[in-house]
C-alpha positions as a printed Julia matrix, in Angstrom:
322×3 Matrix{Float64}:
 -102.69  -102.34  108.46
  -99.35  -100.94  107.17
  -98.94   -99.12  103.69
  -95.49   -99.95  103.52
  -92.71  -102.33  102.87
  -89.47  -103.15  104.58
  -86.03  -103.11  102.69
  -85.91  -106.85  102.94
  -89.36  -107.38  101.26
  -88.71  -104.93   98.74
  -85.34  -106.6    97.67
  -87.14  -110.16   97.42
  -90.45  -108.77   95.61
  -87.86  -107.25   93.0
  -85.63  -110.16   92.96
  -88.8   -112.22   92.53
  -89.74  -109.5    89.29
  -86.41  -110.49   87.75
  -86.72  -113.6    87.77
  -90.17  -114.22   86.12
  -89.19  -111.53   83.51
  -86.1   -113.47   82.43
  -88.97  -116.95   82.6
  -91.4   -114.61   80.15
  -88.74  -112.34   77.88
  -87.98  -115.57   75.6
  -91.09  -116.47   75.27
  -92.1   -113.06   74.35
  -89.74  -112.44   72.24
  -90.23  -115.37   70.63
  -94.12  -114.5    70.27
  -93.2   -111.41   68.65
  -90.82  -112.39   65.89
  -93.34  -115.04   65.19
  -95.98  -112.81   64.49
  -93.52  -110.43   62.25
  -92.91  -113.28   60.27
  -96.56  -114.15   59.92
  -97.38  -110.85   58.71
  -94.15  -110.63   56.22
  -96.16  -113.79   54.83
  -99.74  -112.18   54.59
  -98.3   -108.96   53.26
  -96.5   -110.95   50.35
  -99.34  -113.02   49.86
 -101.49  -109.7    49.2
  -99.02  -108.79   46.6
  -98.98  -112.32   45.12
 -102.77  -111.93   44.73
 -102.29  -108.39   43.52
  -99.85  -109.94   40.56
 -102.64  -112.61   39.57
 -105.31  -109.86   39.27
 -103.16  -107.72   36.92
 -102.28  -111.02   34.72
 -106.14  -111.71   34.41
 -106.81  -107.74   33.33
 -103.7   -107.76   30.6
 -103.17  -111.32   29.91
  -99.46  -111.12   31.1
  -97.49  -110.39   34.56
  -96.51  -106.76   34.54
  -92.63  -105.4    33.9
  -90.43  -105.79   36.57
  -88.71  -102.73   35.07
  -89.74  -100.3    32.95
  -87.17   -97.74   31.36
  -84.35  -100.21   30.35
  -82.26   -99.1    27.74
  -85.7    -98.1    26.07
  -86.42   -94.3    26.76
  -89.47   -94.81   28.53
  -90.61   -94.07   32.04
  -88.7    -95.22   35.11
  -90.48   -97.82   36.99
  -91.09  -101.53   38.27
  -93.73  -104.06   39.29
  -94.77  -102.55   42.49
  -96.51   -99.42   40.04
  -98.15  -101.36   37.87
  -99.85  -103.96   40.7
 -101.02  -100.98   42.86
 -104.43  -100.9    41.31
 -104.87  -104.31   42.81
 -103.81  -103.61   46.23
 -106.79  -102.58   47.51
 -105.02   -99.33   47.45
 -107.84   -96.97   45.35
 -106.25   -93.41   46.82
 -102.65   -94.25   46.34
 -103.19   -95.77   42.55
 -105.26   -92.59   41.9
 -102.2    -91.16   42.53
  -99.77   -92.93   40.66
  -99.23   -92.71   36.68
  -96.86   -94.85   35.25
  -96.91   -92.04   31.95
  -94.59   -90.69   34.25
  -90.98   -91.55   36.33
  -91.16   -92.71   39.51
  -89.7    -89.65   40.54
  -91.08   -87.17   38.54
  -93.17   -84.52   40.8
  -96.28   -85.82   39.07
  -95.33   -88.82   41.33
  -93.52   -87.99   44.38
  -96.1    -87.83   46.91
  -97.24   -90.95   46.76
  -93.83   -92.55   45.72
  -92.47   -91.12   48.66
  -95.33   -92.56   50.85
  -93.96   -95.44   53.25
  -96.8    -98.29   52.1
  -96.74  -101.29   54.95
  -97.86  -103.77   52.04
  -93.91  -103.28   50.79
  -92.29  -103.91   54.19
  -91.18  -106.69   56.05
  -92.52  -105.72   59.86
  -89.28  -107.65   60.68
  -86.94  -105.4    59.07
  -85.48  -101.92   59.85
  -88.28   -99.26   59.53
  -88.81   -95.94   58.05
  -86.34   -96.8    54.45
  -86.03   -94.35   51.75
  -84.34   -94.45   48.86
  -82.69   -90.96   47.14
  -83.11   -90.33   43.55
  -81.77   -87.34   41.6
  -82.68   -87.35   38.04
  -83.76   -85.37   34.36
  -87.25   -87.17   33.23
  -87.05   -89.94   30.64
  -87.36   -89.62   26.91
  -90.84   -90.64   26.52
  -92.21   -89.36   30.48
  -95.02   -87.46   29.56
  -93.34   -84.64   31.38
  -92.13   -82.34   28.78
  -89.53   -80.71   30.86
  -86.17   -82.94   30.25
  -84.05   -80.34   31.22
  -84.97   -80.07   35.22
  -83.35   -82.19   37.49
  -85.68   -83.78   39.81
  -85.03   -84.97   43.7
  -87.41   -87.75   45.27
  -87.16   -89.78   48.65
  -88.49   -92.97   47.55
  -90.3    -95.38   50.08
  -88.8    -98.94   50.55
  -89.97  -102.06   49.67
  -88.59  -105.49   51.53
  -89.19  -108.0    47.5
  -88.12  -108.24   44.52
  -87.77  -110.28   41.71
  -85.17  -111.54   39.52
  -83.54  -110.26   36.0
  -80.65  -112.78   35.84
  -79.11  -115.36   38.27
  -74.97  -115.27   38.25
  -73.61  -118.82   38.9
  -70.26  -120.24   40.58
  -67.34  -120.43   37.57
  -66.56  -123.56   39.18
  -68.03  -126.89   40.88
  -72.26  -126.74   40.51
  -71.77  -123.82   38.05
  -70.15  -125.22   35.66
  -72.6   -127.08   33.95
  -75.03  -124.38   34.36
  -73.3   -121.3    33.41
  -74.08  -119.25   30.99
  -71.82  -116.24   29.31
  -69.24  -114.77   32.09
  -70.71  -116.72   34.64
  -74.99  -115.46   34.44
  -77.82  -117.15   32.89
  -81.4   -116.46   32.36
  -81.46  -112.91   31.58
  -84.94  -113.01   29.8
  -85.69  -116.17   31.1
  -87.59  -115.01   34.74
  -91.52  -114.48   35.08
  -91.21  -111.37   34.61
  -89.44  -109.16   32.07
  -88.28  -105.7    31.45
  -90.63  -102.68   29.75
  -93.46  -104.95   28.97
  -96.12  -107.19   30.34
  -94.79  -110.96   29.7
  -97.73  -113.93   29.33
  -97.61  -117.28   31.87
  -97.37  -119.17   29.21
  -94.16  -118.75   28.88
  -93.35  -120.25   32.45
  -93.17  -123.16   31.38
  -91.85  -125.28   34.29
  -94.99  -124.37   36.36
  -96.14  -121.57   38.24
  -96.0   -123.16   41.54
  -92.3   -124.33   40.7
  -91.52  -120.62   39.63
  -90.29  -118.02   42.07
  -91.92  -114.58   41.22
  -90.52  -112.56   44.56
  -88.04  -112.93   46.96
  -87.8   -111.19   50.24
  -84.77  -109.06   50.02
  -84.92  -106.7    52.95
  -83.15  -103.99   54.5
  -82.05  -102.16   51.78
  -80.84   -98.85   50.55
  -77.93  -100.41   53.12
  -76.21  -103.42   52.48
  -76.5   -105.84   54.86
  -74.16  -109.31   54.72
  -74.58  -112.25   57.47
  -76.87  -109.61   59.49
  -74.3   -106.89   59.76
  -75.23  -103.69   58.28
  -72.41  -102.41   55.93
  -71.21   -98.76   55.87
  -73.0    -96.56   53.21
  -76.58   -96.95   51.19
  -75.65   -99.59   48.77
  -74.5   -100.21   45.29
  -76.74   -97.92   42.51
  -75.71   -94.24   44.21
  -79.04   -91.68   43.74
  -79.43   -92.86   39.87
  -82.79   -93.9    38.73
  -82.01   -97.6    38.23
  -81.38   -97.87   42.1
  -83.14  -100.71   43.51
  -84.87  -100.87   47.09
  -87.91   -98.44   45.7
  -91.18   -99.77   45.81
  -92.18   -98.15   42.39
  -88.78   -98.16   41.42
  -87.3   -100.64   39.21
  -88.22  -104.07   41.25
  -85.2   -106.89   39.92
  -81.92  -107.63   40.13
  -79.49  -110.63   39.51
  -79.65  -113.57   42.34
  -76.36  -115.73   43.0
  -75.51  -117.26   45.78
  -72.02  -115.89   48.06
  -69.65  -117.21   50.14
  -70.84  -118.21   53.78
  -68.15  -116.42   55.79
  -67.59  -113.09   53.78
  -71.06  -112.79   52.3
  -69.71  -112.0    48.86
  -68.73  -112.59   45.53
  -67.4   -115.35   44.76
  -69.18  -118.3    45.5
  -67.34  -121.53   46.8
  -68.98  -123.67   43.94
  -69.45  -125.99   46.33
  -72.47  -127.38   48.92
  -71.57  -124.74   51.75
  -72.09  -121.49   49.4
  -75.07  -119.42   50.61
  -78.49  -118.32   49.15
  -80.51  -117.32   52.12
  -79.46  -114.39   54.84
  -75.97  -113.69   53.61
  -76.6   -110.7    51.08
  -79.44  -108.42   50.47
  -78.09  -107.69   46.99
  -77.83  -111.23   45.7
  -80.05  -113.85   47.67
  -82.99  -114.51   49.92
  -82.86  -111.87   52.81
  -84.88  -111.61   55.96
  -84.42  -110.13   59.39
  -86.47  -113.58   60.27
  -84.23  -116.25   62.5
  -83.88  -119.42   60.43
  -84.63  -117.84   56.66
  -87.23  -116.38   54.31
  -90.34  -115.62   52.65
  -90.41  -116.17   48.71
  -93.8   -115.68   46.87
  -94.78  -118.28   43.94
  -96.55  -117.57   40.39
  -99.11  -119.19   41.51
  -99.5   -116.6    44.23
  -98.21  -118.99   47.37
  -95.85  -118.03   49.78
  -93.19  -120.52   51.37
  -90.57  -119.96   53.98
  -86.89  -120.64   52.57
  -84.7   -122.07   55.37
  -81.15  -121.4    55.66
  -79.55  -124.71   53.89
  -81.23  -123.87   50.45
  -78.78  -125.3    47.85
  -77.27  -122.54   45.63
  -78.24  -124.26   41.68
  -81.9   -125.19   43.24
  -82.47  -121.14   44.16
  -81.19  -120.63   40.42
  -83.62  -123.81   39.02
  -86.86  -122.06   40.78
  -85.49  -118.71   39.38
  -86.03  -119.58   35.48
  -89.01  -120.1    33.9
  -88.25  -122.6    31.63
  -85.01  -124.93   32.65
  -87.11  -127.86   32.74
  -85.81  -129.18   35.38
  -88.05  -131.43   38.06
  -88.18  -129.45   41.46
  -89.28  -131.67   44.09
  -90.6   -130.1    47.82
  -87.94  -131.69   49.82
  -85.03  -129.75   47.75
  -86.21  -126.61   49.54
């Protein structure tokens, strides 16, 4: 019996290999970004029930920001919620007495936690922050200027929602073009009560995925440089740093500023600053007050993101508008 193989059989065994790799690589691939996006929804569902176990504890959902134009301690939701992680060491080792970046802090703000990520997106995200301790840290030295590589997070929520000056924005827009400031689930430096969603908390929006950041990413092209906020403390993309920003909707083909005003303007993978963002194929993950997840697609209309953004709009959402 012969140990060996010919020229001629080896070329049609490995033409053979080819072929059945290029059958199986779809479907693999296919396999795989199906189970990323499976576990971007279990991941944000743990947070979700995280969020409804703080608002049972102190009777409101927690800051999405804490240090705004108040003197106190830098911070955001993903702090206060990580007693209810089922995260005991790392919440033993976070104090929100403290900035997110104050040494008292750092090790385990600078600890990548998988809960915060997307598996989809772009691993091993850090965001630099170079800043003096707040007025009312419990750190007494203000003077000191204190360096921390912040771990990513893939959510966030929303602290205003900046409409088109023109078309479905007119009717809707508030003073130079943004409404809702105060108007979103959650607020800044205090815990704010459901009651005051008023148009339902499975009609609410609480998070949104908004991945890939320090970079900025528009129509799934990465953008030269780590975003907008430089190394200040009110940088977003931390997961115990401050955890909102405004949501709008951009145009299609630049992925900016400003919006058509029309049907074609985009709310879902065009900007990681502004709207839904995934590394998914057809759209996005968005957790509910009620602590449900949904998958956004692509299509979602522009003043229905901003209607499922505000608490209180009263306006009638129904299933099939998303």
């Amino acid at each position: 019996m012969r140990d060996w193989l010919n020229p001629l059989e080896v070329v049609v065994i490995t033409v053979c290999l080819l072929i059945l790799s290029g059958l199986l690589l779809p479907e693999m691939l296919v396999a795989r970004d199906t189970a990323r996006e499976q576990s971007c929804h279990d991941r944000l569902q743990q947070i979700g029930s995280a969020f409804l176990q703080y608002e049972k504890v102190h009777r409101g959902l927690p800051p999405r920001r804490s240090g705004f134009n108040d003197g106190n301690p830098y911070g955001g939701w993903g702090g206060y919620i990580l007693p209810y992680l089922k995260l005991a060491d790392q919440a033993d080792q976070y104090d929100t007495g403290y900035d997110f970046f104050d040494p008292k802090n750092k090790a385990i703000v600078e600890t990548q936690l998988p809960v915060f990520l997307c598996p989809a997106s772009p691993a091993e995200r850090f965001v630099q922050i170079q800043s003096q301790a707040s007025t009312k840290s419990l750190n007494p030295d203000k003077a000191t200027v204190f360096t921390c590589k912040a771990a990513a997070v893939d959510f966030i929520t929303s602290n205003g929602v900046q409409m088109a000056r023109n078309g479905y924005g007119i009717n809707a827009m508030g003073r130079e073009g943004r409404i809702g400031n105060q108007r979103q689930p959650m607020t800044d430096n205090k815990d704010l009560p459901i009651a005051k969603i008023t148009d339902g908390l499975s009609n609410t929006l609480l998070l949104i995925e908004q991945a890939g950041r320090p970079a900025a990413w528009r129509n799934k092209t990465k953008k030269p440089g780590e975003g907008q906020f430089g190394m200040s403390p009110n940088a977003r993309g931390a997961w115990a740093g401050w955890g909102s920003i405004s949501f709008g909707a951009v145009n299609p083909e630049t992925g900016e500023r400003p919006p058509r005003g029309d049907s074609t303007d985009c709310s879902v993978n065009c900007n990681n600053w502004l709207g839904i963002y995934s590394f998914h194929q057809d759209g996005g993950n968005v957790l509910f007050c009620d602590g449900s997840v949904r998958f956004f697609g692509t299509k979602l209309d522009p003043l229905t993101f901003a209607y499922l953004t505000i608490r209180d709009d009263g306006h009638l959402i129904q299933l099939d508008d998303f």
